[in-house]
Residue frames as qw, qx, qy, qz and C-alpha x, y, z in Angstrom:
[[0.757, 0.469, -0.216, 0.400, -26.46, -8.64, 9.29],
 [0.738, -0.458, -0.095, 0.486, -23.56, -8.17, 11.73],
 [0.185, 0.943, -0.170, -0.218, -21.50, -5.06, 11.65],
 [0.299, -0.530, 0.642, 0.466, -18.20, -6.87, 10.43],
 [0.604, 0.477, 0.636, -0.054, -20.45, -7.73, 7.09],
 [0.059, 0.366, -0.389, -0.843, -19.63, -6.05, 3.70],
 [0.563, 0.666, 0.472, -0.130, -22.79, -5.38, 1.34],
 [0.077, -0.159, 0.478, 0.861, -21.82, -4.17, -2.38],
 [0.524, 0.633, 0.506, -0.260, -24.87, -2.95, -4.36],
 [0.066, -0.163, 0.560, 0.810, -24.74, -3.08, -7.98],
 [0.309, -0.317, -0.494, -0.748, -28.03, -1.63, -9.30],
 [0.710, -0.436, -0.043, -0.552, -31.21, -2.82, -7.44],
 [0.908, -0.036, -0.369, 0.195, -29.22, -5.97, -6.27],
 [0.353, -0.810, 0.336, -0.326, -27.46, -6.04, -2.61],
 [0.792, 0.271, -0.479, 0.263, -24.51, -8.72, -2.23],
 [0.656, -0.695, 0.275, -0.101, -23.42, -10.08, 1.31],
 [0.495, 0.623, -0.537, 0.281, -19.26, -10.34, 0.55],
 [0.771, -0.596, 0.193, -0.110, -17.24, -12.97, 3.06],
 [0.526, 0.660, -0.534, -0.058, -14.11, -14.39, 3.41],
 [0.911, -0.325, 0.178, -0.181, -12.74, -17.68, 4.42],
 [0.491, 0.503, -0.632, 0.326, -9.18, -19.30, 5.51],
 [0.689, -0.547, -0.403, 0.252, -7.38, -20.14, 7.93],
 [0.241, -0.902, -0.196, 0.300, -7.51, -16.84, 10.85],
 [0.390, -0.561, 0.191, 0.705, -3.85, -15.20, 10.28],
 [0.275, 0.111, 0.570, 0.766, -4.14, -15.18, 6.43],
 [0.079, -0.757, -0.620, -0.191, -8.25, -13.92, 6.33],
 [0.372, -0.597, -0.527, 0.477, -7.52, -11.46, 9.11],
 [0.128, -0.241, 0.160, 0.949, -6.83, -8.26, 7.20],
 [0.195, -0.455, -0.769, -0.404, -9.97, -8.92, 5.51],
 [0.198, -0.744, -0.606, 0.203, -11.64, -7.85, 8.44],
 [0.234, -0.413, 0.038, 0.879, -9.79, -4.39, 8.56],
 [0.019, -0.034, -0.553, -0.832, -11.11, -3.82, 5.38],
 [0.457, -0.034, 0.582, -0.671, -14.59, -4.69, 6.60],
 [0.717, -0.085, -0.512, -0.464, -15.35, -8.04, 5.25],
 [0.835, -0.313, -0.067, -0.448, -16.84, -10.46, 6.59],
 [0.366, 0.368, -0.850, 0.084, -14.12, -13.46, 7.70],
 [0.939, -0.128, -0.043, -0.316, -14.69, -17.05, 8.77],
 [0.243, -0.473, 0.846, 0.037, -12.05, -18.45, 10.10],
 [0.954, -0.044, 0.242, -0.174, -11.42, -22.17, 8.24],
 [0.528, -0.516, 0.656, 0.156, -9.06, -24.94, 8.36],
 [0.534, 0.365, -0.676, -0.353, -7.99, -26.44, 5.07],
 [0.218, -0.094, 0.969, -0.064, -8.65, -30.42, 5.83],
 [0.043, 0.266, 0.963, 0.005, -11.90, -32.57, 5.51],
 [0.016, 0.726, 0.646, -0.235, -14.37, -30.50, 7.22],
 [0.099, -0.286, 0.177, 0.937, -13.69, -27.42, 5.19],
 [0.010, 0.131, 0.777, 0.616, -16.30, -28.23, 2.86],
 [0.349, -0.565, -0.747, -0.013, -19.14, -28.58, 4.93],
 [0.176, -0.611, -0.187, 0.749, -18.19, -25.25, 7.00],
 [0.046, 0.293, -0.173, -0.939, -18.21, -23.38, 3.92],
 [0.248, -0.368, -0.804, -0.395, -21.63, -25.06, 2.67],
 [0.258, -0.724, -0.424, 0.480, -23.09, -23.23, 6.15],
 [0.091, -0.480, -0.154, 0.859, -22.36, -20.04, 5.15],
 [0.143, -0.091, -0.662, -0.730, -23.21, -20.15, 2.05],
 [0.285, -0.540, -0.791, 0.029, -26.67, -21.52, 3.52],
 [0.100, -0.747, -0.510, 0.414, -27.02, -17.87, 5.19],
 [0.348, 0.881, 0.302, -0.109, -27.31, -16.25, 2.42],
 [0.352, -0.701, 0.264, 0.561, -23.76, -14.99, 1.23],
 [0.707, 0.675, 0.006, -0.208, -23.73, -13.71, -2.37],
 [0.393, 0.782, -0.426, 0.229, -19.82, -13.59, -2.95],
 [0.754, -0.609, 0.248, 0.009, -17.46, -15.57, -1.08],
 [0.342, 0.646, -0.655, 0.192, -13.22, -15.77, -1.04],
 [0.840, -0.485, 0.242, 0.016, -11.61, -18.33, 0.12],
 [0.191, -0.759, 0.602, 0.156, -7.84, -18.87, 0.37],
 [0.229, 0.652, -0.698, -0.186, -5.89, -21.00, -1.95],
 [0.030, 0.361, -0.899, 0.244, -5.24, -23.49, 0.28],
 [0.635, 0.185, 0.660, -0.356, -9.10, -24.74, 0.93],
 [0.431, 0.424, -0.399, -0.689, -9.26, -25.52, -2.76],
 [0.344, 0.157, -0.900, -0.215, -8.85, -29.18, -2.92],
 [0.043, -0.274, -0.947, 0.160, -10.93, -29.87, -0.26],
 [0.262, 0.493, 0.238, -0.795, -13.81, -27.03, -1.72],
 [0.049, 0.326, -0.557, -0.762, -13.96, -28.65, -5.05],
 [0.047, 0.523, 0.851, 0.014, -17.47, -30.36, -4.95],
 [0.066, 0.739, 0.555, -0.376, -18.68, -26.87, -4.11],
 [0.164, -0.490, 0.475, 0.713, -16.82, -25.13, -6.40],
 [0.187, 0.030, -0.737, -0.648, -18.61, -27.18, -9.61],
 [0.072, 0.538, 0.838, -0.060, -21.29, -27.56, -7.79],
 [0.105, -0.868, -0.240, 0.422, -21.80, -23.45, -8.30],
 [0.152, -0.305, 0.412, 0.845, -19.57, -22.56, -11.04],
 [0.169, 0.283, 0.724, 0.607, -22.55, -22.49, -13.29],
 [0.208, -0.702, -0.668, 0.133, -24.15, -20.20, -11.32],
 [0.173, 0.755, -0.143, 0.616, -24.30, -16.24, -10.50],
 [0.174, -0.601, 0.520, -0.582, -24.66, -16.60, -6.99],
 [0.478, -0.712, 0.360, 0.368, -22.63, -17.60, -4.19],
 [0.510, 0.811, -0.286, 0.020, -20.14, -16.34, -6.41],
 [0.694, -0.544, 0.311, 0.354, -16.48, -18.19, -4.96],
 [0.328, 0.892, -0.233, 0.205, -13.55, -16.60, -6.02],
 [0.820, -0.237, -0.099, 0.512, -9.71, -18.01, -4.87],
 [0.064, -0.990, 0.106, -0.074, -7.58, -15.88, -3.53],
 [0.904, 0.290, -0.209, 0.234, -4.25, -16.61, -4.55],
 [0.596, -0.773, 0.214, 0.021, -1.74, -17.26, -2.00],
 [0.871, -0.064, 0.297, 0.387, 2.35, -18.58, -2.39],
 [0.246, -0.725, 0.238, 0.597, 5.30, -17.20, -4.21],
 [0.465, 0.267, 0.663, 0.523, 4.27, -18.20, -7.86],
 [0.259, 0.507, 0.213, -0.794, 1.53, -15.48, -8.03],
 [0.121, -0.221, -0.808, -0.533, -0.03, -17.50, -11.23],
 [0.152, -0.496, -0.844, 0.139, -2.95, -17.36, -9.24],
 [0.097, -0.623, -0.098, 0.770, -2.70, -13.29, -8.66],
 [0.041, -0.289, 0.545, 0.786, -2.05, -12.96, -12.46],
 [0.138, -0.375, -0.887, -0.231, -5.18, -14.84, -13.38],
 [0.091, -0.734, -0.630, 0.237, -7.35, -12.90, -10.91],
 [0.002, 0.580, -0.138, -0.803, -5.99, -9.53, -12.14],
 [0.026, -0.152, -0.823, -0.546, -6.92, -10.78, -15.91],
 [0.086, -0.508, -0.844, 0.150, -10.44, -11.48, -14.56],
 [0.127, -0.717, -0.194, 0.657, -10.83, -8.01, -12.76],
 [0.043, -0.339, 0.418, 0.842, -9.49, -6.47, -15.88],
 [0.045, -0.094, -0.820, -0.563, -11.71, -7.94, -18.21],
 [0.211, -0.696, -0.683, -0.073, -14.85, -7.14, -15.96],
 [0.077, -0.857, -0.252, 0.443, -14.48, -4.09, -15.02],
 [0.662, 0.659, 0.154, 0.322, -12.35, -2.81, -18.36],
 [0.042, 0.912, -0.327, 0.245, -9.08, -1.65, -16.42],
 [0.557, 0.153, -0.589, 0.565, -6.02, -2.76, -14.85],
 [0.493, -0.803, -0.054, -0.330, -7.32, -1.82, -11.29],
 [0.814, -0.526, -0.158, 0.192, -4.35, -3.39, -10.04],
 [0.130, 0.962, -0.216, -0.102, -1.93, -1.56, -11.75],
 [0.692, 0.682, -0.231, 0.047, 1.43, -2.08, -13.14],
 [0.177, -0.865, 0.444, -0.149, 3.96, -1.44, -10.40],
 [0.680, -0.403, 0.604, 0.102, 4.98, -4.82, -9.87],
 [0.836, 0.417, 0.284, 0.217, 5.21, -5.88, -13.79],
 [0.490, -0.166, 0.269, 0.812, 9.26, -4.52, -15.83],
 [0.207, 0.703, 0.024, -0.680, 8.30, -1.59, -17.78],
 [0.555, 0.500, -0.355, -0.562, 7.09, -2.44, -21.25],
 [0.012, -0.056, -0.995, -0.081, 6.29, -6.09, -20.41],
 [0.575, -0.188, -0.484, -0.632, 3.01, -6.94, -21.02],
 [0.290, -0.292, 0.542, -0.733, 0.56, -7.59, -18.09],
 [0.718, 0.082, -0.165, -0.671, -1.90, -10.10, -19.33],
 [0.327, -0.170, 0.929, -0.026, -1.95, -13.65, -18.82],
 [0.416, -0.054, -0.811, -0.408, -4.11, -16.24, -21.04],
 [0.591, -0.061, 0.540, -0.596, -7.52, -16.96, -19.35],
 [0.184, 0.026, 0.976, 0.113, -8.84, -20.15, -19.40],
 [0.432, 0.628, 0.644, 0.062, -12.05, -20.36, -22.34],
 [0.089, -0.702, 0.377, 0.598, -10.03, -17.99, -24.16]]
């Protein structure tokens, strides 16, 4: 494994964590020390991120924007535990943020992202989908 690789280990289980866009939006990723893959929303997006996956990557983000053309691999893997893909929600609605903070909350039992950005005595939750 490369040194710009993040492993998480939960229990006996070790999880290679990557992330994938396109370069300017991924690039903090790396600071943090994941993994990043530069890729271009279009055609071949699909097939680039069907390679990594191939080398073994338990967890994998990818940006917003490769969704439409990620969505074979997407249901081909949502019934699965692993390669886990997870969107990372990008644009100035932040439905997409509000949804993954829901998630988070509900799997780890906390608001890990915290409050600061919600009015003070608004509820934080959003409606998840199979609710």
């Amino acid at each position: 494994m490369s040194n710009n690789e993040t492993q998480v280990t939960a229990g006996d289980e070790t999880a290679k964590v990557g992330v994938v866009g396109r370069t300017e939006v991924i690039a903090p990723f790396r600071a943090a020390g994941f993994a990043v893959f530069p890729v271009e929303p279009g055609p071949g997006a699909g097939a680039e991120v069907e390679t990594l996956l191939d080398t073994g990557l338990s967890v994998l983000f990818y940006t917003e924007d490769l969704s439409p053309y990620l969505a074979g691999l997407i249901g081909r893997y949502s019934r699965s535990a692993t390669p886990c893909l997870v969107m990372l929600p990008m644009g100035a609605e932040q439905r997409g943020l509000e949804r993954l903070r829901e998630i988070v909350r509900r799997a780890v039992g906390a608001d890990v992202f915290g409050r600061a950005h919600a009015p003070r005595g608004e509820a934080t939750s959003v409606p998840f989908e199979g609710d």
